[in-house]
C-alpha positions in Angstrom: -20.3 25.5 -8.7 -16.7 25.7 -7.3 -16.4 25.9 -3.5 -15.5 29.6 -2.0 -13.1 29.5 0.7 -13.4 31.8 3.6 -9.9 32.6 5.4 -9.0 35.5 8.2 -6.0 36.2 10.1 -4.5 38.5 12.6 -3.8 41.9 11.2 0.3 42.8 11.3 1.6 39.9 10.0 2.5 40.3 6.5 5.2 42.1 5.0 4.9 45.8 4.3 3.7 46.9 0.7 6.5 47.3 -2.3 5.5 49.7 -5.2 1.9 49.6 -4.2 -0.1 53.0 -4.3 -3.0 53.7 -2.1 -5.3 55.7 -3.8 -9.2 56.2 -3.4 -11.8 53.4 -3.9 -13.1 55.5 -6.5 -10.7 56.4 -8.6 -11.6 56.1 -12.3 -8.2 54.5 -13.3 -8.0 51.7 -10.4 -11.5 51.1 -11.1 -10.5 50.5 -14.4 -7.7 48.3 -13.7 -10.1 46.3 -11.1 -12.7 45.5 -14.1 -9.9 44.7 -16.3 -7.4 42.6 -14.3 -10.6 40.4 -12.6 -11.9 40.4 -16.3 -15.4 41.9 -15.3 -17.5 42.8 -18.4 -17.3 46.1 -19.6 -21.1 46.9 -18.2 -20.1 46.4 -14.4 -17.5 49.8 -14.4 -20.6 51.5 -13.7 -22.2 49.1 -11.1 -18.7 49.3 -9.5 -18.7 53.0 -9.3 -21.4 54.0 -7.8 -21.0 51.2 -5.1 -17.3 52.4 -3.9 -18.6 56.0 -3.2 -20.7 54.5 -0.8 -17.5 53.1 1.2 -15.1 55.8 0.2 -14.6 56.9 3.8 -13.7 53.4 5.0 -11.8 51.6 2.3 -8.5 52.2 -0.5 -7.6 50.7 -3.4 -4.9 48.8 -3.7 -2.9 49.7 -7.2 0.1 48.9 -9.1 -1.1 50.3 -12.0 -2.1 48.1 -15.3 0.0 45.3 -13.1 -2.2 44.3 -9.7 -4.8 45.7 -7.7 -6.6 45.0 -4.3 -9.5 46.4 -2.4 -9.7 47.0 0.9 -12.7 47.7 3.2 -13.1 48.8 7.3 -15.7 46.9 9.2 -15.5 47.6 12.7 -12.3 45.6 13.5 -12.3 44.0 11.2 -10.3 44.6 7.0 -11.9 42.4 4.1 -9.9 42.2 0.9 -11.6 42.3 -2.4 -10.8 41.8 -6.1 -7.0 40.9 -5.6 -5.9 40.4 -9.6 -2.5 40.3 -11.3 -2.1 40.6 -15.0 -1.2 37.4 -16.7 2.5 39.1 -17.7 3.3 40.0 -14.2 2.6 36.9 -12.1 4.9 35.3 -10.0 6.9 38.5 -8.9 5.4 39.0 -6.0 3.1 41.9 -6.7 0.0 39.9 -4.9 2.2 39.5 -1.9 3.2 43.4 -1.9 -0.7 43.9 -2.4 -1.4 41.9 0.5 1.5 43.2 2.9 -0.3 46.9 1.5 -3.6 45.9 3.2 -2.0 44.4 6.0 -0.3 47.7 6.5 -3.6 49.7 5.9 -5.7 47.4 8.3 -3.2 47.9 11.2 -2.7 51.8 11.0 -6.9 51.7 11.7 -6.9 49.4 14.4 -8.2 46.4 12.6 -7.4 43.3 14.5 -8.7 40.5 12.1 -8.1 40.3 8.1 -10.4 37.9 5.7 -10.8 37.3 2.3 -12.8 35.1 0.0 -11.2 33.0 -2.6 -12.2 30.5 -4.9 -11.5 27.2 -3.7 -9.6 25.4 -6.9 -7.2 28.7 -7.1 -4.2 26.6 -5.2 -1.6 29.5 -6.4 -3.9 32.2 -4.3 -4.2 29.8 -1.4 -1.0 29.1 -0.9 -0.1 32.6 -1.1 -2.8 33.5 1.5 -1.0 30.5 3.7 2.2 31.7 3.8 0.9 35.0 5.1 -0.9 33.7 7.5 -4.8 33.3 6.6 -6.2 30.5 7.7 -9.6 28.5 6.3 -13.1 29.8 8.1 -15.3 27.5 6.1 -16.4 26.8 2.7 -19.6 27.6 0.6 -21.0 27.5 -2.6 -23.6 27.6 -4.8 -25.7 25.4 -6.4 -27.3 26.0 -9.6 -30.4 24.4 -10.8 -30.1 21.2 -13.3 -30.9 21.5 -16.8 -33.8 19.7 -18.4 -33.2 17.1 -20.6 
């Protein structure tokens, strides 16, 4: 299966947020948006649910509504971003950037020092983005599936 593609960087380096709201984790509308824009099947909303109330008090969502969305969670010093999506008819405006520059801003105002994110490693338009603001590649994994039978 594809490679995933681990990258971090320092927090405070990206550009502040444009447009972007900062709402809950669990907020039925950005949850929506979240299972929509990363084209999740209708029977994960719930799954997805139930596991942001368990972070509520140390992540955001990341929402320009029916456009983009990102996720962001608190570890220690450390900010992982999840589940950054842009509908089809609003790429290339710089709406991931403005989701990113929002995490970047969230991170910083709680002390995280270090950003990272996982990305698959054939999207070159979402590495290059994540380049430019200044993530840099960890490692690589991936996972294997078992051959077919002849």
């Amino acid at each position: 299966m594809d490679d995933t593609v681990v990258m971090t960087k320092p927090t405070g380096l990206s550009p502040g947020p444009e447009g972007v709201q900062v709402v809950e984790c669990d907020d039925p509308g950005f949850l929506s948006d979240v299972a929509a824009l990363n084209q999740r099947p209708d029977s994960s909303f719930d799954a997805w649910g139930r596991m942001m109330t368990r972070v509520t008090h140390r992540a955001a969502g990341l929402w320009v509504p029916s456009q983009a969305v990102g996720l962001v969670v608190k570890s220690g010093e450390f900010v992982a971003v999840y589940s950054v999506a842009v509908a089809p008819e609003h790429r290339r405006k710089g709406l991931a950037r403005a989701i990113m520059g929002a995490a970047d801003v969230w991170a910083t105002e709680r002390n995280c020092a270090t950003s990272f994110l996982q990305v698959v490693g054939n999207n070159q338009r979402a590495l290059a983005l994540y380049e430019t603001l200044g993530f840099t590649e960890v490692y690589r994994y991936h996972y294997l599936e078992p051959a077919t039978e002849a």
